[in-house]
N, C-alpha and C positions, 0 to 999 in steps of 0.2 A: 404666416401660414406656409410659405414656400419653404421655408425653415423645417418648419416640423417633417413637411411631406421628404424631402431631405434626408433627415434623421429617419424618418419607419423607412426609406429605401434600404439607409447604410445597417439598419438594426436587421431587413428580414437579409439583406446581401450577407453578413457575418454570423448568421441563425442559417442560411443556408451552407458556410463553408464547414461550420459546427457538424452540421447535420451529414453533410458529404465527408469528413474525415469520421466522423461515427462508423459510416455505414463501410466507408475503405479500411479500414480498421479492423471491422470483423471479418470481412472476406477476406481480404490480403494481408493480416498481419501486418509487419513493419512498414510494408512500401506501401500499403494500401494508405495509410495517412498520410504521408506525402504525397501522393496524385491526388486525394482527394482534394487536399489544401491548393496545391497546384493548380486540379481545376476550375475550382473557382475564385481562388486569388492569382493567381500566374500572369494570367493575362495584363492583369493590373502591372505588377512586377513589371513585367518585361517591356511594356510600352512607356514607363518613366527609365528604362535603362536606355533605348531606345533614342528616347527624347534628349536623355543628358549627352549621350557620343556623338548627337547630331551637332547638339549647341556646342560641344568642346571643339570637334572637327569645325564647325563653323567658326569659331574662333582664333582656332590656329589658321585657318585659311585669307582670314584678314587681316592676321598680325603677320602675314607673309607677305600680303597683298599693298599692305600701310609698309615694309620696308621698302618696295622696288620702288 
């Protein structure tokens, strides 16, 4: 059940970036589909960019820590 409700979140999250590049689209031409995409997926993006230079920076900082 957790599953399904899961799946309608990520189905209506992707029906709305749909919807948000449609409508950026018509108003803005080229760049209006890119912000609309951006705004509703971006966030996502950038918080797994985020997350990775944390974990690498952390990594380098213990393989520095493991030579002294």
């Amino acid at each position: 059940m957790l599953g399904l409700a899961i799946l309608f979140g990520l189905a209506v999250w992707v029906l709305l970036t749909l919807i948000a590049m449609i409508v950026g689209y018509k108003f803005g031409k080229g760049k209006g589909l890119f912000v609309g995409f951006m705004l509703t997926m971006g966030g996502w993006f950038v918080y797994w960019a985020r997350v990775r230079l944390y974990s690498s920076q952390s990594k380098l900082f213990m393989q520095k820590r493991s030579r002294d």
